[in-house]
C-alpha positions as a Markdown table, in Angstrom:
| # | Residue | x | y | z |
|---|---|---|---|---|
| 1 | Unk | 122.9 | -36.0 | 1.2 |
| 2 | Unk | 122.2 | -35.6 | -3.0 |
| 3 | Unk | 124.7 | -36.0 | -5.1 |
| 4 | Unk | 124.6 | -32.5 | -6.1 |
| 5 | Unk | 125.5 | -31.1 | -2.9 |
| 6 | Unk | 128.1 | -33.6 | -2.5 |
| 7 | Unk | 129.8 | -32.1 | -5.8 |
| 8 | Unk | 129.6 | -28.8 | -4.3 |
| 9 | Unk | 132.8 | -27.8 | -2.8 |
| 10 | Unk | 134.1 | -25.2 | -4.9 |
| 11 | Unk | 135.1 | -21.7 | -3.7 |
| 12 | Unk | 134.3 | -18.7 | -6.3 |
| 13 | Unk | 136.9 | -16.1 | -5.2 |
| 14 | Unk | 136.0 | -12.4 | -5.9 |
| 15 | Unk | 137.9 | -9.6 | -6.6 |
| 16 | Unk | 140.1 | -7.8 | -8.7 |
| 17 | Unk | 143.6 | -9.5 | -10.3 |
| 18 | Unk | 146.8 | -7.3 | -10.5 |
| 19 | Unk | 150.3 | -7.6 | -11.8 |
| 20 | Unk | 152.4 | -7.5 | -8.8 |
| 21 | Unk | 155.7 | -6.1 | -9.2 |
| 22 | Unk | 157.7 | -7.5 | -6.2 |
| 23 | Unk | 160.9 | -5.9 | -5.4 |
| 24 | Unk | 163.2 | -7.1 | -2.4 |
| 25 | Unk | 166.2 | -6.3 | -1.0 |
| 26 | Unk | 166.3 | -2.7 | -0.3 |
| 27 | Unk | 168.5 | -0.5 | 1.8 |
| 28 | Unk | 165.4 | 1.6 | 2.5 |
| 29 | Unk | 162.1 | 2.9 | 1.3 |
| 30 | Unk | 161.8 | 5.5 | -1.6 |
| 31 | Unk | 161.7 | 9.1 | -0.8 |
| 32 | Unk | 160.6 | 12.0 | -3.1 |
| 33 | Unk | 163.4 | 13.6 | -4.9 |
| 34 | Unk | 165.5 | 9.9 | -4.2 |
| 35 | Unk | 166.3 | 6.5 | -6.0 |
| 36 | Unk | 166.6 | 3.1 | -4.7 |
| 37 | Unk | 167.3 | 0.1 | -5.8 |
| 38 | Unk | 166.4 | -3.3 | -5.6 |
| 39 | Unk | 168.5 | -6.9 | -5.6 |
| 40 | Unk | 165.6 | -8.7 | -6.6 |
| 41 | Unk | 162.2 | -8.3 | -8.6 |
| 42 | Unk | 159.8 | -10.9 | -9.6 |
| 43 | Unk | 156.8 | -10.2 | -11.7 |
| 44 | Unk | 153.6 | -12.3 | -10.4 |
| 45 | Unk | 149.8 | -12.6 | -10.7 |
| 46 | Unk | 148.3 | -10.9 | -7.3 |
| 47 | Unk | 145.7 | -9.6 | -6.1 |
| 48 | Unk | 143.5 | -10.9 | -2.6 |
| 49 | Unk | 140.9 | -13.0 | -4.8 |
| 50 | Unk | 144.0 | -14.6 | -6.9 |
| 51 | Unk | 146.7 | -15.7 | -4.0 |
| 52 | Unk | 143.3 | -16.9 | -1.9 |
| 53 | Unk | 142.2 | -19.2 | -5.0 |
| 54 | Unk | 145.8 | -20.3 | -5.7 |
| 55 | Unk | 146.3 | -21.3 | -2.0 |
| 56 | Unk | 143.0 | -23.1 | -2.0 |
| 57 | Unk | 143.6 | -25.1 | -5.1 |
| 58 | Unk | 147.4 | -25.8 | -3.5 |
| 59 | Unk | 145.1 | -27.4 | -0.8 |
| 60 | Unk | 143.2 | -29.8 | -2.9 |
| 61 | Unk | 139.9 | -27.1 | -3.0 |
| 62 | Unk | 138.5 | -26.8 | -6.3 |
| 63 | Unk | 138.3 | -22.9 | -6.7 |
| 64 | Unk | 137.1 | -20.5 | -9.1 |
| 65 | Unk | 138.9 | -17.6 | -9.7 |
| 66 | Unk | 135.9 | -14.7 | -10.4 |
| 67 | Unk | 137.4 | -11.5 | -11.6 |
| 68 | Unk | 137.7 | -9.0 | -14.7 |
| 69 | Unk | 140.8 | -9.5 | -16.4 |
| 70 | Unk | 142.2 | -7.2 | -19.0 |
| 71 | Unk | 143.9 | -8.0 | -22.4 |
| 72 | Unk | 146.8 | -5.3 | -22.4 |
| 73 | Unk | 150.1 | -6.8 | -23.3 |
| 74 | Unk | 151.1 | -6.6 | -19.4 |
| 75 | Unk | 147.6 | -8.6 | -18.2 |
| 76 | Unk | 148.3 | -11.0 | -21.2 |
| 77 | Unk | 152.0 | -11.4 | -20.0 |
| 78 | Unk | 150.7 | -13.6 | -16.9 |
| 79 | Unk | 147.9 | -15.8 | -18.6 |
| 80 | Unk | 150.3 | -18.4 | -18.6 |
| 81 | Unk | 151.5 | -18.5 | -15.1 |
| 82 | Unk | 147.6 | -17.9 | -13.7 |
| 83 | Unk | 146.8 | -20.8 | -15.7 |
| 84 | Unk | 149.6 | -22.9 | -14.2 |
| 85 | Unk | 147.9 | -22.3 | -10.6 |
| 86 | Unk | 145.5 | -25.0 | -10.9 |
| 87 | Unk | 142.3 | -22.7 | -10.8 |
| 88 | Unk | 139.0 | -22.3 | -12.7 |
| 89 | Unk | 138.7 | -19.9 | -15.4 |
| 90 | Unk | 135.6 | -20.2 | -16.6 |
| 91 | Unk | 134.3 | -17.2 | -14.8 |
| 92 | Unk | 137.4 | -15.3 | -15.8 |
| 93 | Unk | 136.1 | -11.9 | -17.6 |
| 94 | Unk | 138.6 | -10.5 | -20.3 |
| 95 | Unk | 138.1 | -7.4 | -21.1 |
| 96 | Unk | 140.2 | -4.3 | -22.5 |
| 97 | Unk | 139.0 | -2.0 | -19.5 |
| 98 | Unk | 140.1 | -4.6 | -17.0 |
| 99 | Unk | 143.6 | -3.6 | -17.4 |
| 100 | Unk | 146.4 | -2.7 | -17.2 |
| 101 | Unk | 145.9 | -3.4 | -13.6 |
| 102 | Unk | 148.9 | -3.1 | -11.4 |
| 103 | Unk | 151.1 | -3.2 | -8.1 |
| 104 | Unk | 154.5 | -2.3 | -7.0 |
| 105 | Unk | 155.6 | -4.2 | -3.6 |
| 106 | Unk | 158.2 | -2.7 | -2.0 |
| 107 | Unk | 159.4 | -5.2 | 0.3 |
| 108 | Unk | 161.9 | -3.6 | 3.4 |
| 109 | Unk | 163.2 | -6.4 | 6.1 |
| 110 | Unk | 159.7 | -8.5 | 6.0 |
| 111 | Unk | 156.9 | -5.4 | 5.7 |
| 112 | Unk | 156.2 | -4.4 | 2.6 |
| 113 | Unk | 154.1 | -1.2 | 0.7 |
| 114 | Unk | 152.0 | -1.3 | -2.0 |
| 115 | Unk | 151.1 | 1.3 | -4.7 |
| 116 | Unk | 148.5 | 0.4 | -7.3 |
| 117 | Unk | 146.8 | 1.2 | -9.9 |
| 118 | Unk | 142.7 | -0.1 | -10.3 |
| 119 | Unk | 141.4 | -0.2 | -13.5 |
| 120 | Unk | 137.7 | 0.0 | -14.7 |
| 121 | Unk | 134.8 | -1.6 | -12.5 |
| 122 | Unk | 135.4 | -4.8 | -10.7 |
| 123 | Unk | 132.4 | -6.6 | -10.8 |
| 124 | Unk | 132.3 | -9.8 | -13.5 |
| 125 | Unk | 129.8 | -9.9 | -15.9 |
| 126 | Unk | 129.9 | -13.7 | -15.1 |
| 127 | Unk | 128.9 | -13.0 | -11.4 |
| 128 | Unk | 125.3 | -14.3 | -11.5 |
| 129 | Unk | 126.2 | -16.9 | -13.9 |
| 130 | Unk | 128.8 | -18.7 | -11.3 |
| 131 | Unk | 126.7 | -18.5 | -8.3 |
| 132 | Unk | 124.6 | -20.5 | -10.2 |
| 133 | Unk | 127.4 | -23.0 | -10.5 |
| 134 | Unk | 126.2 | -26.2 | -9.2 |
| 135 | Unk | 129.3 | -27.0 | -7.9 |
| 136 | Unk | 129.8 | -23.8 | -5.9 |
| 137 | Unk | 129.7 | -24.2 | -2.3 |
| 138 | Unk | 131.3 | -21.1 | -0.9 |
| 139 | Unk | 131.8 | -17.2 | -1.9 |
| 140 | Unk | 135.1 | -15.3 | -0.8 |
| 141 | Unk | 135.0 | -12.0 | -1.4 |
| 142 | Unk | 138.6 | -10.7 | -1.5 |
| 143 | Unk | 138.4 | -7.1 | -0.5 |
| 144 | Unk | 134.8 | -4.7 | 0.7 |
| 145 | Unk | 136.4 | -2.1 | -2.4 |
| 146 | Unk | 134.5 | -5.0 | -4.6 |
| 147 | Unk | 131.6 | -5.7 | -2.4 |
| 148 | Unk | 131.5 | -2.0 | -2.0 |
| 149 | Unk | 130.8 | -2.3 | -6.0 |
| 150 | Unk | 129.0 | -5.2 | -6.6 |
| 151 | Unk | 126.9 | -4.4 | -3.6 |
| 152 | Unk | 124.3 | -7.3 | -4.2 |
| 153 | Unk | 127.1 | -10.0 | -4.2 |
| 154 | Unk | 126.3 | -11.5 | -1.0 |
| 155 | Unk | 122.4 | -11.4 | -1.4 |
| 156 | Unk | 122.6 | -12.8 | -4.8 |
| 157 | Unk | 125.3 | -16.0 | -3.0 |
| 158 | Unk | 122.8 | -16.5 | -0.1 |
| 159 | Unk | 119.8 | -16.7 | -2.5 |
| 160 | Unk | 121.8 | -19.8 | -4.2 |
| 161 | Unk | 123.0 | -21.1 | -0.3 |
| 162 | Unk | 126.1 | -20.3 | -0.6 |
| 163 | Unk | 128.0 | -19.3 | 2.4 |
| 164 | Unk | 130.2 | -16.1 | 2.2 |
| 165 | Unk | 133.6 | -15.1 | 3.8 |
| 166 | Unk | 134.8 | -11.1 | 3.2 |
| 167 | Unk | 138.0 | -10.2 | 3.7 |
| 168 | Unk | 138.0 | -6.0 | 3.9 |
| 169 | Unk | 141.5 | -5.6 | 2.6 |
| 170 | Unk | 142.9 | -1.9 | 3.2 |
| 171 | Unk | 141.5 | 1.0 | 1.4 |
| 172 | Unk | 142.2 | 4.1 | 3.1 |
| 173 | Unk | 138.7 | 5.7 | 2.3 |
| 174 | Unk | 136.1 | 2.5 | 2.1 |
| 175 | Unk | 137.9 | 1.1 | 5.6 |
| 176 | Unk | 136.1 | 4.5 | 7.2 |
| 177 | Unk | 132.8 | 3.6 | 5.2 |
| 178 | Unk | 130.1 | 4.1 | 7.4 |
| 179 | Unk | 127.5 | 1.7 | 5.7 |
| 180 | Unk | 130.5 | -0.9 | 5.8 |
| 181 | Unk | 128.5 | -3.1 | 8.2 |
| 182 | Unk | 125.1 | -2.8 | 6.6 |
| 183 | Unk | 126.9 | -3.5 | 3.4 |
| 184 | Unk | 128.4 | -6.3 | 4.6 |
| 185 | Unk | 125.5 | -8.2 | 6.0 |
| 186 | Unk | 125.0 | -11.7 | 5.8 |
| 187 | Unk | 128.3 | -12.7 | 5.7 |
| 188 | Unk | 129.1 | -15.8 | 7.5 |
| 189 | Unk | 133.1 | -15.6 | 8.1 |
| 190 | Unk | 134.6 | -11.8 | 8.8 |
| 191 | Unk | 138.6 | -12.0 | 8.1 |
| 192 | Unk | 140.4 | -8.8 | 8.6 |
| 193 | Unk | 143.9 | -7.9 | 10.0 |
| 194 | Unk | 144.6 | -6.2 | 13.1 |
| 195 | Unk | 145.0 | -2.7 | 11.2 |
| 196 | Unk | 141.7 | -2.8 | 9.8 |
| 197 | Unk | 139.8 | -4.4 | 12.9 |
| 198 | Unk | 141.0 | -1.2 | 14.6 |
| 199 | Unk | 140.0 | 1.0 | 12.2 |
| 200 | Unk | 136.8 | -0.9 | 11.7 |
| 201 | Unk | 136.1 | -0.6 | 15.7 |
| 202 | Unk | 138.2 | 2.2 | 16.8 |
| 203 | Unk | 139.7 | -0.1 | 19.4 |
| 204 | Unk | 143.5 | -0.7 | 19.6 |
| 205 | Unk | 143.1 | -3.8 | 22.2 |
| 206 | Unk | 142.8 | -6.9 | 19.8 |
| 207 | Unk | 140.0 | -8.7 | 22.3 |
| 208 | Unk | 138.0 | -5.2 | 22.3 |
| 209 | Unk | 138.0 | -5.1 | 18.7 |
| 210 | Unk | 137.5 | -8.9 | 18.1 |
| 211 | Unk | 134.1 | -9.0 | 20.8 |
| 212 | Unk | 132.9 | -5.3 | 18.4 |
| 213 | Unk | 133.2 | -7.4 | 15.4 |
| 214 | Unk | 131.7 | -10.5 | 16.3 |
| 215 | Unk | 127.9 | -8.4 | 16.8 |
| 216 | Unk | 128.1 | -8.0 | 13.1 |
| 217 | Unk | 129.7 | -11.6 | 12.1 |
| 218 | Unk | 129.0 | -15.3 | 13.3 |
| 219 | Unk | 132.9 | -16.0 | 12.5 |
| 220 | Unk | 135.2 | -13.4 | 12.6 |
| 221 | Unk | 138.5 | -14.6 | 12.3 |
| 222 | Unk | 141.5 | -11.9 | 13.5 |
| 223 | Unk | 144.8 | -11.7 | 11.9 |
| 224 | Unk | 147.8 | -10.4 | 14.4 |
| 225 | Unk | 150.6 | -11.2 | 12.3 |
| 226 | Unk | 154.1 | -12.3 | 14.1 |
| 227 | Unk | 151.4 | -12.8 | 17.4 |
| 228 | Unk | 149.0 | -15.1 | 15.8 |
| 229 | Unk | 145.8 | -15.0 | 15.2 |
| 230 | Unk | 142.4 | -15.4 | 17.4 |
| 231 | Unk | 138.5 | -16.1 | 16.4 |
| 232 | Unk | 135.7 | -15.6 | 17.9 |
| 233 | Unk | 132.6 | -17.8 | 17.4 |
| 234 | Unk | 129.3 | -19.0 | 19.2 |
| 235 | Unk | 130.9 | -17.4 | 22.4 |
| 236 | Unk | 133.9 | -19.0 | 21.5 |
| 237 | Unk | 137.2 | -16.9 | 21.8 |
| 238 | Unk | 140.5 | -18.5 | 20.7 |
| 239 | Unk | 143.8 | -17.4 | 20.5 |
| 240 | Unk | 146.9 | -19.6 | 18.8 |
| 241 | Unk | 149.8 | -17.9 | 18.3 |
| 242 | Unk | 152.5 | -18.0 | 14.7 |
| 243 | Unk | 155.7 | -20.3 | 14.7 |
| 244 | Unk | 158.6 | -17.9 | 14.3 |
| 245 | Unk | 160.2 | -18.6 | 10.8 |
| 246 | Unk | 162.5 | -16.5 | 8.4 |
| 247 | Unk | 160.2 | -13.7 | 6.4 |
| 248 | Unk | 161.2 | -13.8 | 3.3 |
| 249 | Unk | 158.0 | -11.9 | 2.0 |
| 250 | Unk | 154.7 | -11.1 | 3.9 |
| 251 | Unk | 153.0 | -10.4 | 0.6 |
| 252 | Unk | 149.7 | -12.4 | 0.5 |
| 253 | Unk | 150.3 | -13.9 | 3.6 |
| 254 | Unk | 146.9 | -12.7 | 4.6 |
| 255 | Unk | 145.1 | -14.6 | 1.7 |
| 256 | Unk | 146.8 | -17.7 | 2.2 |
| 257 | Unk | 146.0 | -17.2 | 5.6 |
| 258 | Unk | 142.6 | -17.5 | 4.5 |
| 259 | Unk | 142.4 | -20.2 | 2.0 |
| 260 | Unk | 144.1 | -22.3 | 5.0 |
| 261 | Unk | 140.6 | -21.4 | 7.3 |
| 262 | Unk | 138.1 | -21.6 | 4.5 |
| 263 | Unk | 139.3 | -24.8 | 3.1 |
| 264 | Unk | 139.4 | -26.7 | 6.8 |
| 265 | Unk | 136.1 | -24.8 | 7.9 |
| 266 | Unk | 134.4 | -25.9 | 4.4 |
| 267 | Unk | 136.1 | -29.5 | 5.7 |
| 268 | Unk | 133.5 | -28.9 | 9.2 |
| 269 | Unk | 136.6 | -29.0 | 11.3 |
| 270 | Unk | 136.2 | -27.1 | 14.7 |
| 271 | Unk | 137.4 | -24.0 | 15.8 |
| 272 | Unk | 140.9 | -24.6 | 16.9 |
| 273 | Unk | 141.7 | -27.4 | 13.7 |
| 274 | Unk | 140.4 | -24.2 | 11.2 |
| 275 | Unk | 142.4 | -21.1 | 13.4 |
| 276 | Unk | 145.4 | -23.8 | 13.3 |
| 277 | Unk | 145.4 | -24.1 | 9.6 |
| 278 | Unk | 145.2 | -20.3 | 8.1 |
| 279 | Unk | 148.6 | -20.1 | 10.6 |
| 280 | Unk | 150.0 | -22.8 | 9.0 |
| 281 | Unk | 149.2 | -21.1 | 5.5 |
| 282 | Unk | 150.1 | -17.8 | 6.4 |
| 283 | Unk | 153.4 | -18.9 | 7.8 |
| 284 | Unk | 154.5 | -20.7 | 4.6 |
| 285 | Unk | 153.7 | -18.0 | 2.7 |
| 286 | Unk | 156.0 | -15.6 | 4.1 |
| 287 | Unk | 158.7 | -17.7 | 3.3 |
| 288 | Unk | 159.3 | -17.1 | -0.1 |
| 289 | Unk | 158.5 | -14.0 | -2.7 |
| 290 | Unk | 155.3 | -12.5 | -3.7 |
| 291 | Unk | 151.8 | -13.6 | -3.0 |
| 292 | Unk | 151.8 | -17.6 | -4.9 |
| 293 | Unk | 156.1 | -17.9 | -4.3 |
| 294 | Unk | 155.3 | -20.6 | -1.4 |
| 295 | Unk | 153.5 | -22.6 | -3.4 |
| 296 | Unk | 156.4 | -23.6 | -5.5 |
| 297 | Unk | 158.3 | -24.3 | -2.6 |
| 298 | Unk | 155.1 | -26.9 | -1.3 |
| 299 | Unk | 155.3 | -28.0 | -4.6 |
């Protein structure tokens, strides 16, 4: 083994970075014509590619966040916390059409709702430049809405050996897309929820949609929530199910449920070790508020 590829260990996370507004404690969720109100708020960096970075850096992974970020007073207002996360910046592209990107949680007895705002294009003008990176080793794409985008993104990661993970990440119209699997080929680890394997599959049975998704994926790696989660993988299905804990927030939960499995699989721990470690993440997550709260608490 060179030294070079001994170096490379780094995970580029793709995707878009928001400002989540994270508001807890309500007797309800809002209603046209109707107020609520929340008994707590916290203002945090969010976004898929962000809380997936930051949980992989909490890890020990070198990671690299890869994102357009805008310079509005809002996107400004969190520099200093994203820089606190341990994470890369140099492929961090400021620009003024990046922002102000935004999302409100609304967080009701553990589930939460989003509404957000994108702004501009997502794809970096640093994306060739950090595949290039000599110590990249791996490409998460956070959500298909940027692969959707930046459409070459997993042609230009395998052409520099880089392995690739997708989460799709809800979008009511691009989950429907009926290129999504064309567009998504080559990808080495599939990581959706159970919401968007149906969707994906048209198959409400979680094995029926897992066996669908593994003709298009070598790993695809099933999120269930409260009931665990299950992979399928050389023939290999695998089920392990989530310790029952308090939910505080599930906000994120789903990307720290994925640094957990990229940073053991990136490790070359088996099946079971990697399935049993995005549990572990996801399940500290929800513990505390918004999408990079747990890592406090670890801290």
């Amino acid at each position: 083994m060179t030294e070079a590829s001994v170096a490379a260990r780094a995970v580029l996370s793709l995707g878009r970075v928001y400002c989540d507004l994270v508001f807890r404690g309500l007797d309800g969720m809002p209603q046209l014509g109707r107020e609520v109100f929340a008994s707590e708020f916290e203002l945090t960096p969010g976004g898929g590619a962000l809380i997936t970075a930051a949980h992989l850096a909490g890890l020990g992974r070198p990671a690299a966040l890869l994102a357009r970020f805008g310079t509005d007073p809002l996107s400004l207002s969190l520099a200093p916390e994203i820089e606190q996360l341990g994470l890369d910046l140099q492929f961090l592209d400021r620009d003024a059409t990046a922002g102000p990107q935004l999302t409100a949680v609304m967080v009701d007895h553990g589930d939460r709702a989003f509404l957000s705002r994108r702004a501009g294009h997502a794809r970096p003008a640093s994306l060739e430049a950090s595949l290039a990176w000599p110590q990249a080793a791996h490409l998460h794409i956070a959500e298909y809405a940027t692969l959707h985008e930046a459409s070459d993104a997993i042609a230009l990661a395998k052409r520099q050996q880089l392995t690739v993970s997708l989460d799709p990440s809800w979008d009511d119209e691009l989950i429907r897309d009926p290129c999504f699997f064309e567009r998504s080929a080559g990808a080495d680890i599939f990581l959706p929820n159970l919401e968007e394997a149906v969707a994906l599959t048209g198959q409400t049975e979680p094995a029926f949609a897992l066996a669908l998704l593994a003709q298009h994926f070598p790993i695809v790696v099933l999120k269930c929530g409260a009931d665990g989660a299950m992979l399928a993988a050389a023939g290999e299905t695998l089920h392990l199910p989530s310790p029952r804990v308090e939910v505080v927030d599930t906000t994120g939960a789903g990307d720290a449920f994925n640094a957990g499995f990229l940073h053991a699989w990136l490790d070359g721990a088996d099946s079971r070790t990697c399935l049993a470690a995005a549990i572990d993440a996801g399940t500290h997550s929800v513990r505390a508020l918004g999408g990079t709260g747990s890592l406090r608490l670890r801290a």
